[in-house]
Structure formats: structure tokens, C-alpha cells
C-alpha positions as CSV (number, residue, x, y, z in Angstrom):
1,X,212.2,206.7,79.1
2,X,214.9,209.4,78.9
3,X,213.7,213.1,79.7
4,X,216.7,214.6,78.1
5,X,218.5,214.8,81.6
6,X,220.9,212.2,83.2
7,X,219.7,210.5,86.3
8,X,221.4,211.7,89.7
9,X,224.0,208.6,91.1
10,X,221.4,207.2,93.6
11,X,218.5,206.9,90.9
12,X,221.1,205.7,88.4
13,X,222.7,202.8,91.1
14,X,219.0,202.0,91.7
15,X,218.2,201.3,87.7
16,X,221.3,199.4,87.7
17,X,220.8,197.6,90.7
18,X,217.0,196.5,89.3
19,X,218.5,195.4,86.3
20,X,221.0,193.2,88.0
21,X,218.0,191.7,89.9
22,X,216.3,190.9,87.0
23,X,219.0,189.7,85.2
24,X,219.7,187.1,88.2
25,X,215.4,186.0,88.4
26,X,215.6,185.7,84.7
27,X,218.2,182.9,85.3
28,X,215.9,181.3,87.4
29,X,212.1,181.7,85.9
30,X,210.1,183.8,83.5
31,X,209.3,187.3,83.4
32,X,205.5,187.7,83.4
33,X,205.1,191.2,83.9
34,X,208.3,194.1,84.5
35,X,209.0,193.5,88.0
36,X,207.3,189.7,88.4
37,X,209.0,186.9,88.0
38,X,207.1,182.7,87.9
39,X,209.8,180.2,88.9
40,X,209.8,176.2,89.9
41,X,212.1,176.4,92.0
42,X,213.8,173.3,94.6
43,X,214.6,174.5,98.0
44,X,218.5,174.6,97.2
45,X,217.7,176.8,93.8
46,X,215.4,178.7,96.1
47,X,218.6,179.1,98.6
48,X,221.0,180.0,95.5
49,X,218.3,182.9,93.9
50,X,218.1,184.7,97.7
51,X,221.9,184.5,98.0
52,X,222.8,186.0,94.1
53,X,219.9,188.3,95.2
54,X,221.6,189.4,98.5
55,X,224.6,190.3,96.4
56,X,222.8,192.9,94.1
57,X,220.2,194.9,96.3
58,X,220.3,196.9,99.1
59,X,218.6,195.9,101.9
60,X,218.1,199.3,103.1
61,X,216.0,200.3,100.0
62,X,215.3,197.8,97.8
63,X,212.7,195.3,98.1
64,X,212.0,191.7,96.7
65,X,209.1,189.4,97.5
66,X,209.0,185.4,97.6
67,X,205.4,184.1,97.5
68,X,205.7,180.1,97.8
69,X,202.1,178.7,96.0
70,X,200.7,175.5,96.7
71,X,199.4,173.7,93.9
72,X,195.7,174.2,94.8
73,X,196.5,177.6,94.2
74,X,198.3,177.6,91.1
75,X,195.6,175.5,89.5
76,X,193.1,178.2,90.5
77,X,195.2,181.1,89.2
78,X,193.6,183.1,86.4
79,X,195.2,184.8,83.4
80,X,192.9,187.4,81.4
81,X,195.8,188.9,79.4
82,X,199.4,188.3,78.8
83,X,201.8,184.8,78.8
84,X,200.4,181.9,80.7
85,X,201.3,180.7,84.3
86,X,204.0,178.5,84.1
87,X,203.0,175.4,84.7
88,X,203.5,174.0,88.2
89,X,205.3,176.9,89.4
90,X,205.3,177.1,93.1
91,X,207.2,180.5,93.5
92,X,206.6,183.6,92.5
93,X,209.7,186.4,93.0
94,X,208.1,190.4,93.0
């Protein structure tokens, strides 16, 4: 949404800085929601999505969420609106 005014530097290296997070989950899974991200993911593309994640936020202020899933709970998972759960995922990035 624009509001007609520009966005001060540390709101605009913020915007940017979720972008290039999203950009870098999108390589790995599917978006399912703006910020939420289903993946199946090994443990070395697990290792390679936190590193290219490292190199984009800031630890001080950003944060990003790693939920591992068994599969006892992805079969249980419920969807009343929007794409389905990818199938076997076992990681979920917020």
C-alpha cells in the first residue's frame, strides 16, 4: 500500500530485507500465506535455508521461525481456506 509518502530508510531496509527473505524461502518451499512458508526440507537444505537466511536479516530486529513437524502431525493438519498442505512437509518457516 503506498500512502502517498516515501518510507523513512529503516522501514524501507526492513521491506527490502522481508522481501529478500522471501525470495530465499520461496527457493526452498511454498508460500501459503504472506509471511508462511511449507517446505520438505533434508537436514543439509535445512542448513543451506538458515545460512542464505543469516545473510539477509538482522538479527537484532528481524525474526524467522523453524517449526520441524512430525508426520503424525502433518497428517492431522487442517485447511478450511486457501492452497493445501504440501504434502509430507516436515518444516514450516514463519
Amino acid at each position: 500500500m503506498f500512502s502517498g509518502t516515501c518510507p523513512s530508510p529503516p522501514r524501507l531496509s526492513l521491506h527490502r530485507r522481508r522481501l529478500k527473505a522471501a525470495r530465499v524461502c520461496l527457493g526452498f518451499g511454498m508460500r501459503v500465506q504472506r509471511s508462511v512458508f511449507e517446505a520438505e526440507l533434508t537436514p543439509a537444505q535445512l542448513g543451506r535455508l538458515k545460512a542464505k537466511l543469516l545473510r539477509v536479516i538482522d538479527r537484532e530486529q528481524d525474526s524467522v521461525r523453524i517449526y520441524k513437524l512430525c508426520a503424525d502431525c502433518i497428517k492431522q493438519t487442517e485447511v478450511i481456506c486457501g492452497p493445501p498442505v504440501v504434502e509430507a512437509s516436515r518444516v514450516l518457516v514463519y
